[in-house]
C-alpha positions as CSV (number, residue, x, y, z in Angstrom):
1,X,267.1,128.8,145.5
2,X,270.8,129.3,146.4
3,X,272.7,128.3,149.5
4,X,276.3,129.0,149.5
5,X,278.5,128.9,152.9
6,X,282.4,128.2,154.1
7,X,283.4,125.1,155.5
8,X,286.8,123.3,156.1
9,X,288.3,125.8,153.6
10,X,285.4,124.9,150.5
11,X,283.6,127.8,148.9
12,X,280.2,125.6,148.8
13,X,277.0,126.6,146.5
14,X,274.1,124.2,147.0
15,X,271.1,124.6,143.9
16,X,268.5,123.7,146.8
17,X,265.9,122.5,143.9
18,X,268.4,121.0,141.2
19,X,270.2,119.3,144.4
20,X,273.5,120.2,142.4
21,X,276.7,121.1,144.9
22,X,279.6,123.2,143.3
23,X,282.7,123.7,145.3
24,X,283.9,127.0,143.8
25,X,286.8,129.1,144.4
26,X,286.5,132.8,145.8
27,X,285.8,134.8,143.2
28,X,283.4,132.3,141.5
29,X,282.0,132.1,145.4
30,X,281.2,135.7,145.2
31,X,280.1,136.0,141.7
32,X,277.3,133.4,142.5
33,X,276.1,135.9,145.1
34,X,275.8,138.7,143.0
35,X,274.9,137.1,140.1
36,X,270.4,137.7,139.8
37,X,270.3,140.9,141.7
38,X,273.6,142.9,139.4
39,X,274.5,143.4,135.9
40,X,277.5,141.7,134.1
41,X,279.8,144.9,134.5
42,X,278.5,145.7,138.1
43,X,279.8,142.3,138.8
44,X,283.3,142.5,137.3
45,X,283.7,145.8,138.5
46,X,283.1,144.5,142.1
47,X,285.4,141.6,141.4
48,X,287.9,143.7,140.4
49,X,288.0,146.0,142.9
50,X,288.0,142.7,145.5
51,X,290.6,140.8,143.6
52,X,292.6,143.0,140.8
53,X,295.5,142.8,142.7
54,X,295.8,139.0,142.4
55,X,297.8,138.0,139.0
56,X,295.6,135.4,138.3
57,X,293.0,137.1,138.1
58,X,292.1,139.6,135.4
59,X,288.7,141.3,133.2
60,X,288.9,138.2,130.7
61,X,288.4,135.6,133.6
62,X,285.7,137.5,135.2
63,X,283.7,137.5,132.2
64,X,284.1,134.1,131.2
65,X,283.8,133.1,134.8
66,X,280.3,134.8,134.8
67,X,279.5,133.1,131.3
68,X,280.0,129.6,132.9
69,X,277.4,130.4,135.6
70,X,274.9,131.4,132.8
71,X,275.8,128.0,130.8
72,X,275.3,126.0,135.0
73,X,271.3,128.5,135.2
74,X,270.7,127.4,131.8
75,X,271.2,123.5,132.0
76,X,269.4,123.9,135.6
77,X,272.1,123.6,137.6
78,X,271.6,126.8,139.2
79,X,269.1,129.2,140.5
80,X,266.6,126.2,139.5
81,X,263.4,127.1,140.2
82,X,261.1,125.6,142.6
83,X,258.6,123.4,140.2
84,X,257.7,121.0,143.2
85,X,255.7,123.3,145.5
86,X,252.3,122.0,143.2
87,X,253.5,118.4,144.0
88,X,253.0,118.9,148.0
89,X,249.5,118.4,148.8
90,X,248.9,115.6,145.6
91,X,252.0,113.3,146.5
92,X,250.5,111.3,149.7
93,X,247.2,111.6,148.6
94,X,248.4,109.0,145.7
95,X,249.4,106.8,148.7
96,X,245.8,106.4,149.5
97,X,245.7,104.6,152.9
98,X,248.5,102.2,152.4
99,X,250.6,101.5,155.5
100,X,254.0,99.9,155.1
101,X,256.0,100.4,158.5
102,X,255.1,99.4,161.6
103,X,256.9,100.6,165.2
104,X,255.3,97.3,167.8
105,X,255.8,98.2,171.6
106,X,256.2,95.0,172.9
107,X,256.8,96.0,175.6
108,X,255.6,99.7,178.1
109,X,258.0,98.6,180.7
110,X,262.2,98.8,180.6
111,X,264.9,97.5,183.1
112,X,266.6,101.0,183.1
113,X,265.4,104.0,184.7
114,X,266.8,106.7,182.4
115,X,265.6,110.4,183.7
116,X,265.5,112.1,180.3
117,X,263.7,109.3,178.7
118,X,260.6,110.4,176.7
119,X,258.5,107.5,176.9
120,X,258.5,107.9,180.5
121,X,261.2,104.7,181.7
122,X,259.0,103.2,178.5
123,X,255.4,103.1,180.6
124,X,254.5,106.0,178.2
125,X,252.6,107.6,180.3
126,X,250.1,104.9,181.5
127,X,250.5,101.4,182.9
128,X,253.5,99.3,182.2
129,X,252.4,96.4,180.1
130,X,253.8,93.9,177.3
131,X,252.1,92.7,174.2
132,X,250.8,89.3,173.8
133,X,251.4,87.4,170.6
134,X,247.8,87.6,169.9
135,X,247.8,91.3,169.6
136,X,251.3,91.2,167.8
137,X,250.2,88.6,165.0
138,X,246.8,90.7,164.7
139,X,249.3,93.7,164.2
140,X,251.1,91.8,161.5
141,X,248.3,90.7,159.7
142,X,247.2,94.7,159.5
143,X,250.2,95.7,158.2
144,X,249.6,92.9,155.4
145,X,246.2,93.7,155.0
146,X,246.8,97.5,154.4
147,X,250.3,97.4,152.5
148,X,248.1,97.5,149.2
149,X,250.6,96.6,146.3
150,X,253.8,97.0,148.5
151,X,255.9,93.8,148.8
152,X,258.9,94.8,151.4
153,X,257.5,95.6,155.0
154,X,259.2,97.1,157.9
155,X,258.4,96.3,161.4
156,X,260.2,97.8,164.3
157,X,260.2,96.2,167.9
158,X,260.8,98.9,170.1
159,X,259.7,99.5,173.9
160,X,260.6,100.2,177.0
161,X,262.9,97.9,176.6
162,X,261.7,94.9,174.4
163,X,264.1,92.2,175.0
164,X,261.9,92.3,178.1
165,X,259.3,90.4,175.7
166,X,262.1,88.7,174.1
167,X,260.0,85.2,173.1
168,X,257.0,87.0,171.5
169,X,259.3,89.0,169.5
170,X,260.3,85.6,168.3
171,X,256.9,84.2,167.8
172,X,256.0,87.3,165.8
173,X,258.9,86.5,163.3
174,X,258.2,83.0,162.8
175,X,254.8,83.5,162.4
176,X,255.9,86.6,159.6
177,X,258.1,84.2,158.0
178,X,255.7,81.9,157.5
179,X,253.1,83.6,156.2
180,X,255.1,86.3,154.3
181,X,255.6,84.0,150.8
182,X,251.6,83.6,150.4
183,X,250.8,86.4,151.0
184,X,253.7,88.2,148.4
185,X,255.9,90.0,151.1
186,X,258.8,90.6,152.6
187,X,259.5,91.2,156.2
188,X,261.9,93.5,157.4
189,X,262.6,93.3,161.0
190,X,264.4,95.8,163.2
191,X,265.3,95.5,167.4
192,X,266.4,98.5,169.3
193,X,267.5,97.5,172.8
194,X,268.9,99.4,175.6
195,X,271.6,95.9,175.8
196,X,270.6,94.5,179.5
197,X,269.4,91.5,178.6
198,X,271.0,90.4,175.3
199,X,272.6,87.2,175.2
200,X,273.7,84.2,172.9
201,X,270.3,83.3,171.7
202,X,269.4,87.4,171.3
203,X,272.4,87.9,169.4
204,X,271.9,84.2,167.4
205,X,268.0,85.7,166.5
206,X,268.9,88.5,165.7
207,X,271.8,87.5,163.9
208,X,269.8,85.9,161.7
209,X,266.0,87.7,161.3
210,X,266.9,91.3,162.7
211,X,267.7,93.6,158.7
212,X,269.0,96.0,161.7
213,X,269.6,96.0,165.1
214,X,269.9,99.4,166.9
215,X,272.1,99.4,170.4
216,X,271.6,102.3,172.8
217,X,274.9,103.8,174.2
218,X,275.6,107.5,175.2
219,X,279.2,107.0,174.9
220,X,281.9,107.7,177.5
221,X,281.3,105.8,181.0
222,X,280.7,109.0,182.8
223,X,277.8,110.1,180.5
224,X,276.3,106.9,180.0
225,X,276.2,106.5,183.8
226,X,275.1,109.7,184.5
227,X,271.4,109.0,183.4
228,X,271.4,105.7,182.0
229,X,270.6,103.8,185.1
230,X,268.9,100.9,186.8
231,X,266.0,101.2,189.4
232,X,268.8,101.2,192.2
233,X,270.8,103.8,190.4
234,X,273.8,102.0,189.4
235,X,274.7,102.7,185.3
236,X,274.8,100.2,183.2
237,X,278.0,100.7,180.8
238,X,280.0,98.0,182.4
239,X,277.0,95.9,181.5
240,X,276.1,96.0,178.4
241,X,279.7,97.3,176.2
242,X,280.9,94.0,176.8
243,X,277.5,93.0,175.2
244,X,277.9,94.8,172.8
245,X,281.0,94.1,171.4
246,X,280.0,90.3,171.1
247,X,276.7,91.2,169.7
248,X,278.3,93.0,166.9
249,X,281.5,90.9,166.7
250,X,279.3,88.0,165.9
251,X,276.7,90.4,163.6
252,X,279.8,90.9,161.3
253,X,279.7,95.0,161.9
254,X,276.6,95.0,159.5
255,X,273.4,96.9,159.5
256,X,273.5,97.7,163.2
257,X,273.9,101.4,164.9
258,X,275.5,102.5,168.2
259,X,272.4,105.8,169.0
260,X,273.4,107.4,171.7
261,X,271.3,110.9,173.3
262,X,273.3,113.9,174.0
263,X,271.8,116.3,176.7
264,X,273.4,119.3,178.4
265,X,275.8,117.4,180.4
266,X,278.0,116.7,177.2
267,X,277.2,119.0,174.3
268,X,280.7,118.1,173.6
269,X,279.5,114.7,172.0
270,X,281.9,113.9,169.6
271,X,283.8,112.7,172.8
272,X,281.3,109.9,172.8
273,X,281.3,109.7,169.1
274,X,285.0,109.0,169.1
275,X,284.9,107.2,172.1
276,X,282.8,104.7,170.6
277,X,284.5,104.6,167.7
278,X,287.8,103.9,169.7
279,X,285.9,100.9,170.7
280,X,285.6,99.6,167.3
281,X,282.1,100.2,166.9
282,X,281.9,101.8,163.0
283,X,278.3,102.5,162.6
284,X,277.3,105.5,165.1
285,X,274.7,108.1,165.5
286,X,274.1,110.5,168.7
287,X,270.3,112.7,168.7
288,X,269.9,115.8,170.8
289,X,267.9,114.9,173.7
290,X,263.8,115.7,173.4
291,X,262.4,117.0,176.7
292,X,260.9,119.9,177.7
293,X,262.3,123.2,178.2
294,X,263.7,123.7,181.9
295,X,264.7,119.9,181.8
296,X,267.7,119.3,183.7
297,X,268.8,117.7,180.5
298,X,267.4,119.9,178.0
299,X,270.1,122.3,175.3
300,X,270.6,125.5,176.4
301,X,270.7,128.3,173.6
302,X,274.4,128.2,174.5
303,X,274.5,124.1,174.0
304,X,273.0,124.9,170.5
305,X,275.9,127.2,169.5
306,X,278.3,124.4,170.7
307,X,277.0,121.4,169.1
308,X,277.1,123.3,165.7
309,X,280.5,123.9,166.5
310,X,281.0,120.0,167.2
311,X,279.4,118.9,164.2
312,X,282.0,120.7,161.9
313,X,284.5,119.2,164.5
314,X,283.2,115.4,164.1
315,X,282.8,115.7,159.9
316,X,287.3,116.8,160.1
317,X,287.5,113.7,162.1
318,X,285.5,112.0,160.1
319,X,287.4,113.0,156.9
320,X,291.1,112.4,158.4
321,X,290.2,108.8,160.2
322,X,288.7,107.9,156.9
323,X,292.2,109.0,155.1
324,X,294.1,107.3,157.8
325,X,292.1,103.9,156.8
326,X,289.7,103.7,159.9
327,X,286.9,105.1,158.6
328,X,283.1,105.0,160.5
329,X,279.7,105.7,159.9
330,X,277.7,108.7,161.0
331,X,274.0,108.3,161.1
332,X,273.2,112.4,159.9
333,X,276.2,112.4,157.2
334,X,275.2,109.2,155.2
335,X,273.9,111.4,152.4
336,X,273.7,110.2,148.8
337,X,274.2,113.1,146.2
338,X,273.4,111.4,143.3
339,X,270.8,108.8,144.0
340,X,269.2,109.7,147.1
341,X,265.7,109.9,147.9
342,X,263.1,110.6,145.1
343,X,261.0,113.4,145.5
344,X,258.2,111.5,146.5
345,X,260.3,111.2,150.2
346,X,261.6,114.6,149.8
347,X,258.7,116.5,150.0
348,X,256.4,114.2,152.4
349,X,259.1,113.0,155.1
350,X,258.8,110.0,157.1
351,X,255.2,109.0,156.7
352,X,254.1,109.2,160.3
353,X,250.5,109.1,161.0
354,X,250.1,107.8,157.1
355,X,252.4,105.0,155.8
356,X,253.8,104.3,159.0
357,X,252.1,104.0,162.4
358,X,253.0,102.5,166.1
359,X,251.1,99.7,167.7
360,X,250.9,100.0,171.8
361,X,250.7,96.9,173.6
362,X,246.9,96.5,173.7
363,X,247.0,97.6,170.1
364,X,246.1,101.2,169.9
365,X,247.5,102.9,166.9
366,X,249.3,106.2,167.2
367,X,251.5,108.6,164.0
368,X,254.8,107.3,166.1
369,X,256.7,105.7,168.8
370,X,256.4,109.6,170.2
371,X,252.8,110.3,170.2
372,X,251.8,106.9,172.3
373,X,250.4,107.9,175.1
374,X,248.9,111.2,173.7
375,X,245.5,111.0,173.4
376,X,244.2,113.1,171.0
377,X,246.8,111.5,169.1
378,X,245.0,108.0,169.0
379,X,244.3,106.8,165.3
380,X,242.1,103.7,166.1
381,X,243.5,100.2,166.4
382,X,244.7,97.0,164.9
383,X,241.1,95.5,164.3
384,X,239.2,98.6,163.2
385,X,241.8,100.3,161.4
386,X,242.9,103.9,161.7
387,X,239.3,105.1,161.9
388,X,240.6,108.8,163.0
389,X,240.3,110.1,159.4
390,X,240.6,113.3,160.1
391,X,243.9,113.0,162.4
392,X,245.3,110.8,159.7
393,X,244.4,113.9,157.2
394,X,246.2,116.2,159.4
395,X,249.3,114.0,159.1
396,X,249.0,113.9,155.6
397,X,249.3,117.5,155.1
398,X,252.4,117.7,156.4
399,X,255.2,118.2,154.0
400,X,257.9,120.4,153.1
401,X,255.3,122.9,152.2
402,X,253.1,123.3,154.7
403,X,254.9,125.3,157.3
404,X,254.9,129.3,156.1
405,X,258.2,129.0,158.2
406,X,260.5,126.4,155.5
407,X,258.8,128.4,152.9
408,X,262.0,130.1,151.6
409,X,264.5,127.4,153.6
410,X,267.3,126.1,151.4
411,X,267.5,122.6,153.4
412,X,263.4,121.8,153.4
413,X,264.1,119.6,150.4
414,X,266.7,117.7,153.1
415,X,264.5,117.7,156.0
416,X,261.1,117.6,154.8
417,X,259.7,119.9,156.9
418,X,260.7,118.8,159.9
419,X,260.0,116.0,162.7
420,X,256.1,116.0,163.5
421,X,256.6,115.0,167.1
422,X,259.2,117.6,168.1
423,X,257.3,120.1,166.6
424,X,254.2,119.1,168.9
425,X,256.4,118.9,172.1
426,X,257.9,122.3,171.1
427,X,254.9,124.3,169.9
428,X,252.1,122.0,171.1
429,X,250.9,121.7,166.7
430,X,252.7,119.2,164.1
431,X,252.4,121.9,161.9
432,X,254.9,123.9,164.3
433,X,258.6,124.4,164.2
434,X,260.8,123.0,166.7
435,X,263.6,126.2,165.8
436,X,266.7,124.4,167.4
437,X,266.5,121.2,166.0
438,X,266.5,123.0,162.8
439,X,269.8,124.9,163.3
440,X,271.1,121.5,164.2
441,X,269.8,119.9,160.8
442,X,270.8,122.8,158.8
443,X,274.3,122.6,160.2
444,X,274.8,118.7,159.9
445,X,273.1,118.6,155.8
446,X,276.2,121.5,155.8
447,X,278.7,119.0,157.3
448,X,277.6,116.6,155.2
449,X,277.6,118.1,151.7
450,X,281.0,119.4,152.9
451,X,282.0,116.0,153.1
452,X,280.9,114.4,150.1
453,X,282.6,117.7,148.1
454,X,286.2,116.4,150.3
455,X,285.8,112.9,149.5
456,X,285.3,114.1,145.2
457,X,288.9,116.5,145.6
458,X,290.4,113.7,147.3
459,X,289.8,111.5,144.6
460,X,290.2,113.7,141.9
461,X,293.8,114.5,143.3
């Protein structure tokens, strides 16, 4: 399967099951197109009769042009076929039940009140509660106790807003760290906080235990402050940049991400983007806003067209800061051409409801930070285990195969198939397809590839 488009003036082609990228020029571009469904001399006849009247171009390179796209076919660099459609329903199965990630709400309660947020101002739905260090160290242990043969482990602390439970979050990693060497494992800790409450001894902790730390800022003052606000109403920027900026001052600019949510009010995100990177924050990503439709907050078809649009404006930006020598980091362009993910990840996706799992405060187990609160959704708990087989089974299925939709979609070996939980809140089934969030993904693996294939000319100058 073949994807070929335009972008920043490259004549892209994209082998979607080789994963080989060739940046072409036009009439190579449109021999690729025509090259399965016409013969050799249908092809150079159209070529001619598109380009003849170009002096560099003539019969002879046609035809050797056309003979170099046989030699790319038959070294399986283009028009692969897909051989990994077999693999889809075997490759978690081999998994078995082994669980290596871990989202812990340690908190269902936050010190913001942000309208669009999904987890309800982080009560999810249901009482606002934090987790003791009973049920957190019980969580831990499960996570060891299931992680089969697995040595690195991943654990999330995530809320509401979980500085709020700031000293069982540092209970829990003691108590990792010192059981993690007898047991053969290695602990990988990550904080997402909404900033309020850091301070010298969050940023010291953190510093020091956190393998990522992920800061939640929607950019610009205006946008942040239009929805990211306290109980009284009052927005928090003023609050937490200068936070910020000493947290990741003092963090060395590593392994840490500005995330931001774009919603209607500023489909024009890169503003943000650049605004935060104007700030000297390097490492950045910004995520569509997930609510429901006729949300005050929620993309219009309209805001789709735009933020595709913005996405090809933010990858230029990207490319010209980077030659200017103030390069940063977006979260959907970090893509790795040569050794990405195996296939293995390519075809299953994140894991959710199999590998990885979130832990409420009481110690519920749920597929992800986005299905707590959903009741059919509950897998079982921290002492019993994930006893919902069959909802674990349904999660399993999931894969870049299973939706008749991404059946003949160049970017399902990118995406996986899709987010589980925006397909439920779109379609009400994880086996759905939430449609605009895959325009957006489509056009941001586009920006990205177009990227990589800039950075290679610029280097090959």
């Amino acid at each position: 399967m073949l994807h070929q488009y335009k972008l920043n003036g490259y004549n892209i082609v994209l082998d979607t099951c080789s994963g080989s990228v060739h940046s072409v020029d036009d009439v190579a571009y449109d021999i690729i197109a025509m090259y399965e469904t016409a013969s050799e001399d249908e092809i150079v006849s159209a070529m001619m009769a598109r380009y003849g009247d170009r002096e560099d171009v003539t019969e002879e390179d046609i035809r050797l042009c056309i003979g170099d796209v046989a030699a790319l076919k038959a070294r399986g660099k283009l028009f692969t076929p897909d051989t990994f459609a077999p693999m889809a329903g075997t490759l978690k199965e081999r998994s078995g039940d082994v669980v290596k990630a871990l989202c812990l709400h340690v908190a269902h309660t936050c010190n913001l009140n942000c309208s669009y947020c999904f987890a309800s101002q982080g009560k999810y739905h249901g009482d606002r509660a934090l987790m003791s260090f009973e049920v957190g160290k019980r969580a831990l242990d499960f996570l060891m106790e299931h992680s089969g043969t697995r040595r690195n482990l991943e654990v999330d602390f995530f809320g509401g807003e979980p500085l709020m439970n700031w000293d069982v979050v540092k209970q829990l990693v003691q108590y990792a760290r010192s059981v993690e060497k007898a047991h053969g494992k290695n602990f990988r800790f990550t904080l997402t906080t909404n900033g309020m409450l850091i301070d010298d001894d969050v940023i010291e902790f953190s510093n020091r235990e956190m393998s990522n730390v992920v800061l939640s800022l929607d950019g610009r003052k205006e946008i942040h402050d239009r929805l990211r606000v306290d109980y009284a109403g009052n927005g928090s920027y003023d609050r937490i940049v200068p936070r910020f900026k000493r947290f990741v001052e003092a963090r060395g600019n590593r392994n840490y991400y500005m995330r931001g949510t774009f919603t209607h009010a500023n489909p024009d995100f890169t503003k943000d983007v650049f605004h935060m990177a104007d700030m000297g924050f390097t490492e950045l990503s910004m995520e569509p806003v997930v609510c429901a439709q006729g949300d005050p907050a929620a993309l219009t078809p309209e805001d789709i067209e735009t933020v595709k649009d913005q996405y090809e404006i933010l990858a230029r930006e990207m490319l010209r800061r980077e030659e200017e020598g103030r390069p940063f980091t977006f979260y959907h362009y970090m893509l790795d051409l040569t050794e990405g993910p195996c296939i293995y990840k390519r075809i299953s996706g994140c894991g959710s409801g199999t590998e990885y799992m979130a832990v409420t405060p009481w110690g519920d187990l749920y597929p992800c930070h986005q299905f707590v609160g959903e009741e059919r959704y509950k897998l079982g708990n921290i002492w019993d285990g994930a006893t919902n087989t069959s909802l674990r089974e349904e999660f399993r299925a999931c894969n870049a195969y299973s939706r008749p939709e991404c059946k003949d979609c160049w970017a399902k070996l990118y995406c996986s198939g899709g987010c589980a939980a925006n397909a439920y809140h779109a379609t009400g089934s994880i086996g759905g397809v939430y449609k605009p969030g895959c325009e957006l993904f489509k056009k941001r693996i586009e920006c990205a590839i177009m990227m990589r294939v800039a950075e290679d000319a610029r280097k090959n100058k």
